[in-house]
ZATORDO-364581 format. One record per residue (C-alpha): residue number from 0; residue in three letters; chain; x, z, y. Coordinates in nm, 4 decimals. Each point is the difference from the previous one (the first is absolute). Example, Ala and Ser with C-alpha at 12.3 -4.5 7.8 and 13.67 -1.06 7.14 Angstrom:
2
R   kollum   zakol   tordren         px         pz         py
R        0     ALA         A     1.2300     0.7800    -0.4500
R        1     SER         A     0.1370    -0.0660     0.3440
//
This chain:
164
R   kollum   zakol   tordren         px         pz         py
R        0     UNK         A    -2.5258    -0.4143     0.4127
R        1     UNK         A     0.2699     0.2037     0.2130
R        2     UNK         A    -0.2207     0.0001     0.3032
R        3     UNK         A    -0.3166     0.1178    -0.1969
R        4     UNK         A     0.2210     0.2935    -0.1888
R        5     UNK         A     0.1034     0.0936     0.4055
R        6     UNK         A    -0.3751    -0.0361     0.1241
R        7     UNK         A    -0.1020     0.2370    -0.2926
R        8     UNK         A     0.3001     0.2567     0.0371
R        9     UNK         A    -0.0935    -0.0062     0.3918
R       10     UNK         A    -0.3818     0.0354    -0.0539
R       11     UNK         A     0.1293     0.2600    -0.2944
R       12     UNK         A     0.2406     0.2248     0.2796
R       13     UNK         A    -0.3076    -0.0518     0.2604
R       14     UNK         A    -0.2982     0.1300    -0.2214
R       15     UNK         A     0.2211     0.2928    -0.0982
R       16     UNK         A     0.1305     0.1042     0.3224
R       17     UNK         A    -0.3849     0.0396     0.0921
R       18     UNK         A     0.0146     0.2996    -0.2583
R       19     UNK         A     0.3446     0.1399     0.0222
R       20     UNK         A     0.3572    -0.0078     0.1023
R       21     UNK         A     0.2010    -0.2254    -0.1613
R       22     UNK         A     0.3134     0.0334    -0.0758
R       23     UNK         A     0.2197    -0.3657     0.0123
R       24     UNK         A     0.3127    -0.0653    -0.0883
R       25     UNK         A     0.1927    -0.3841    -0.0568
R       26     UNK         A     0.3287    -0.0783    -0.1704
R       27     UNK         A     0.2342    -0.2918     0.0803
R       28     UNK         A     0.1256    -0.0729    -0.3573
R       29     UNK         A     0.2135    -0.2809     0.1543
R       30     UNK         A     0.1914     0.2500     0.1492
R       31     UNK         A    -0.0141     0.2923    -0.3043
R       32     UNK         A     0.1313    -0.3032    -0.2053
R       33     UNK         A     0.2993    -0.1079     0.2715
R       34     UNK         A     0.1057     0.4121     0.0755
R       35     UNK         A    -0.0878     0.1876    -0.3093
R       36     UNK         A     0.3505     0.1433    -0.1690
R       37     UNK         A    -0.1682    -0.1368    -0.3348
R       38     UNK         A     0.0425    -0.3317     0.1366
R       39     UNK         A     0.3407     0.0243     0.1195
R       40     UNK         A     0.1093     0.1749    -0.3302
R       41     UNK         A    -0.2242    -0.2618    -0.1878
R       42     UNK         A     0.1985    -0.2591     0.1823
R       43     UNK         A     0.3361     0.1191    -0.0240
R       44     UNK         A    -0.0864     0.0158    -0.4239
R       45     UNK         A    -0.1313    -0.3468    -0.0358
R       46     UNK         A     0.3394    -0.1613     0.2190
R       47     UNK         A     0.2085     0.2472    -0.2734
R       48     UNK         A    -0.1696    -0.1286    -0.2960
R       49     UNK         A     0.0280    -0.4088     0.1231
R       50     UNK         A     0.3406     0.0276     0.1804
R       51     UNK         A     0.1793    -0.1120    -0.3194
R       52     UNK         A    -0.2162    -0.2919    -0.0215
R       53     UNK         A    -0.0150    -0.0833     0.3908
R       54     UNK         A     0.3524     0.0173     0.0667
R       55     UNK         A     0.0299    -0.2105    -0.3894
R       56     UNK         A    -0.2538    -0.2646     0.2340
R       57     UNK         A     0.2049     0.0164     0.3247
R       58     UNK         A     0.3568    -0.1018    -0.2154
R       59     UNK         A    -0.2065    -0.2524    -0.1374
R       60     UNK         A    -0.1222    -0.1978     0.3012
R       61     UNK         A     0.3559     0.0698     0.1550
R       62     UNK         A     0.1562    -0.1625    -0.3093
R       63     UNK         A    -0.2856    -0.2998     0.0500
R       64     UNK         A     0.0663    -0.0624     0.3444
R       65     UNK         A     0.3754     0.0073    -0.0183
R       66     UNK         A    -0.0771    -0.2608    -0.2914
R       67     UNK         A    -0.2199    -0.2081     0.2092
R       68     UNK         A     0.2378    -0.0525     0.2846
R       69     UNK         A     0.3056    -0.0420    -0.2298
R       70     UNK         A    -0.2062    -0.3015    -0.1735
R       71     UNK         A    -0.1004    -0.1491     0.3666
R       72     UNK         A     0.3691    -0.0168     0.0938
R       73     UNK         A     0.1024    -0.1344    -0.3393
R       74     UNK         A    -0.3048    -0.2180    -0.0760
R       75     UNK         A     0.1566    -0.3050     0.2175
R       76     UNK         A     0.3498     0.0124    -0.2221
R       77     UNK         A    -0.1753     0.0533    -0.3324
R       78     UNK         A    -0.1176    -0.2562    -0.2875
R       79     UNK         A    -0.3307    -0.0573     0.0122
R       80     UNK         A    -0.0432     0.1391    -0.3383
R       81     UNK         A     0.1458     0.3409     0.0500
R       82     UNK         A    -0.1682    -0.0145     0.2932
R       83     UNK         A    -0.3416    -0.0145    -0.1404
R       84     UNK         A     0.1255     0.2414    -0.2520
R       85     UNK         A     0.0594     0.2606     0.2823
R       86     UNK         A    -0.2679    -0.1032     0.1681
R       87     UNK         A    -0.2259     0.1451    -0.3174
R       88     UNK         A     0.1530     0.2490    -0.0289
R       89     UNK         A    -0.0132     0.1314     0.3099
R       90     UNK         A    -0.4077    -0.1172    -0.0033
R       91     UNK         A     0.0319     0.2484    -0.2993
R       92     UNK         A     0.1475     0.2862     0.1770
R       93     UNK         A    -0.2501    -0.0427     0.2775
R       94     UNK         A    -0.2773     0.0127    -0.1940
R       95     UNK         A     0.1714     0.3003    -0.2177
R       96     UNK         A     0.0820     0.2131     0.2964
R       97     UNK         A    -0.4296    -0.0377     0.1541
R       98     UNK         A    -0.0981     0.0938    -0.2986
R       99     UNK         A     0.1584     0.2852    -0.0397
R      100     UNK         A    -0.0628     0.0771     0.3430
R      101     UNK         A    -0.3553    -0.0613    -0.0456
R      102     UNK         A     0.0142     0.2563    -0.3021
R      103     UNK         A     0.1213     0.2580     0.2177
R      104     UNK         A    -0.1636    -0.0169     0.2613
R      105     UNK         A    -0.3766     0.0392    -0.2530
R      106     UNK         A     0.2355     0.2705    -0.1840
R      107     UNK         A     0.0120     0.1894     0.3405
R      108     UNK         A    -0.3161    -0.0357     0.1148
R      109     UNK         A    -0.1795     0.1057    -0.3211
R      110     UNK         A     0.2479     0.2974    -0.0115
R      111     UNK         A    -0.1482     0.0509     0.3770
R      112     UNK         A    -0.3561     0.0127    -0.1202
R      113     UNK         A     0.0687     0.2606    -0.2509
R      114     UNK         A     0.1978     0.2454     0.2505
R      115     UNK         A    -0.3096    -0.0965     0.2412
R      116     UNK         A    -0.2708     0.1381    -0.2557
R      117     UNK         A     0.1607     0.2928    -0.0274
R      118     UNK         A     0.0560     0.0427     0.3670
R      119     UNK         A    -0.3840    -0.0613     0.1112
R      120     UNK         A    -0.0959     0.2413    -0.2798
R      121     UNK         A     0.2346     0.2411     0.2047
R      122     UNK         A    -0.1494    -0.1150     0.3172
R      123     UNK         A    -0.3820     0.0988    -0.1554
R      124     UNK         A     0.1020     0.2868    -0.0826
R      125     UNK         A     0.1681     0.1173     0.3521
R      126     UNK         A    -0.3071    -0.1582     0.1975
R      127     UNK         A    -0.2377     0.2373    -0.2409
R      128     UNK         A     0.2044     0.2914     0.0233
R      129     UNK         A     0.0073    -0.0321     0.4204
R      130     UNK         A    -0.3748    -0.0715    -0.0040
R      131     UNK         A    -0.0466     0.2894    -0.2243
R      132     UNK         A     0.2376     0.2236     0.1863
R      133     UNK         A    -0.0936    -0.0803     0.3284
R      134     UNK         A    -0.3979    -0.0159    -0.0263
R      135     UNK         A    -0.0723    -0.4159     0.0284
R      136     UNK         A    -0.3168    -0.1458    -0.0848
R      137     UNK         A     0.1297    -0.3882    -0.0296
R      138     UNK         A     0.3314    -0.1254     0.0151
R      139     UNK         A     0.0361    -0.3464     0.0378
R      140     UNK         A     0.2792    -0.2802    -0.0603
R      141     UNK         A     0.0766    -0.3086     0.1449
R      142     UNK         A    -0.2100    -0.2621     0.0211
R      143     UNK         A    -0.1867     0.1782     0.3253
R      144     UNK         A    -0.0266    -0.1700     0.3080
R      145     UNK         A     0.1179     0.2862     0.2210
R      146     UNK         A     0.0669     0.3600     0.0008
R      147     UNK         A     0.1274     0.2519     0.2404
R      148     UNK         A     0.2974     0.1508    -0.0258
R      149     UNK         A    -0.1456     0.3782    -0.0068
R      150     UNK         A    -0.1773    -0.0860    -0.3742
R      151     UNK         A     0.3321    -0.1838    -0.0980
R      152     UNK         A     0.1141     0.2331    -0.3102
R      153     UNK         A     0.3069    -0.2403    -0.1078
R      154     UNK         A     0.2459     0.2125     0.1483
R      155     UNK         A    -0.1589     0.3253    -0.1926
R      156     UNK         A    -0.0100    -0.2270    -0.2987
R      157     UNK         A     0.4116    -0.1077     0.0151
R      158     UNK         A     0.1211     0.3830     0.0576
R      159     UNK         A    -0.2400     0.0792    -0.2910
R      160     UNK         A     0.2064    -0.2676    -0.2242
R      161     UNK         A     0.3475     0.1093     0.1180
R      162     UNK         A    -0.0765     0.3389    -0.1057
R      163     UNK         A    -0.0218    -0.1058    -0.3473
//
């Protein structure tokens, strides 16, 4: 399917070149999505909003490990009762501290998603504006097999995103 989309955008940029210039231009979102100020603002928002609950998780599996090597050393000199009581409980703990590890980490990355809509929205808008602005015919994302540097607009793209 990706090969026959390429065949027809290549026969598509051929049969029109035959009739007039065309103006190209291709944007690395890969690197819009690493460099863009959104992103680093976007970032620094979502590790505001879970620091509570990630430094919460890091005290947790500090308390769990410190618990866990505490009942090694003492498992040899304790009753076998209390020691399968501690043993539970510490089974307990583990399985406590994962999940809510597990939480945050789908908490995060559905928080991600959201600041991600919003950001390729953003994106659209700057790659439009550009092509508008600066006469393209067909700007292209990734997904291409190669293109030169001189129709590379990501750079045009990332200054237009800073400015906002």
């Amino acid at each position: 399917m990706k090969y026959k989309f390429l065949a027809f955008v290549a026969l598509f940029l051929a049969s029109l070149s035959v009739y007039a210039d065309l103006k190209v231009g291709f944007v690395q979102v890969d690197k819009i999505l690493q460099e863009a100020p959104q992103t680093i603002e976007s970032n620094k928002k979502l590790e505001k909003e879970f620091s509570s609950r990630t430094d919460k998780l890091k005290a947790d599996v500090k308390s769990l490990k410190e618990r866990e090597s505490s009942f090694s050393k003492d498992a040899l000199t304790m009753k076998e009762s209390e020691r399968d009581t501690k043993e539970k409980s510490l089974t307990q703990l583990r399985v406590d501290v994962q999940r809510k590890e597990r939480e945050l980490r789908e908490d995060i990355n559905i928080r991600r998603n959201e600041e991600l809509g919003g950001l390729q929205e953003q994106i659209n808008k700057a790659v439009t504006s550009v092509a508008k602005a600066e006469g393209f015919d067909l700007v292209l994302y990734n997904g291409v097999a190669y293109a030169s540097e001189k129709i590379d607009i990501t750079d045009k793209i990332l200054k237009s995103l800073g400015k906002k």
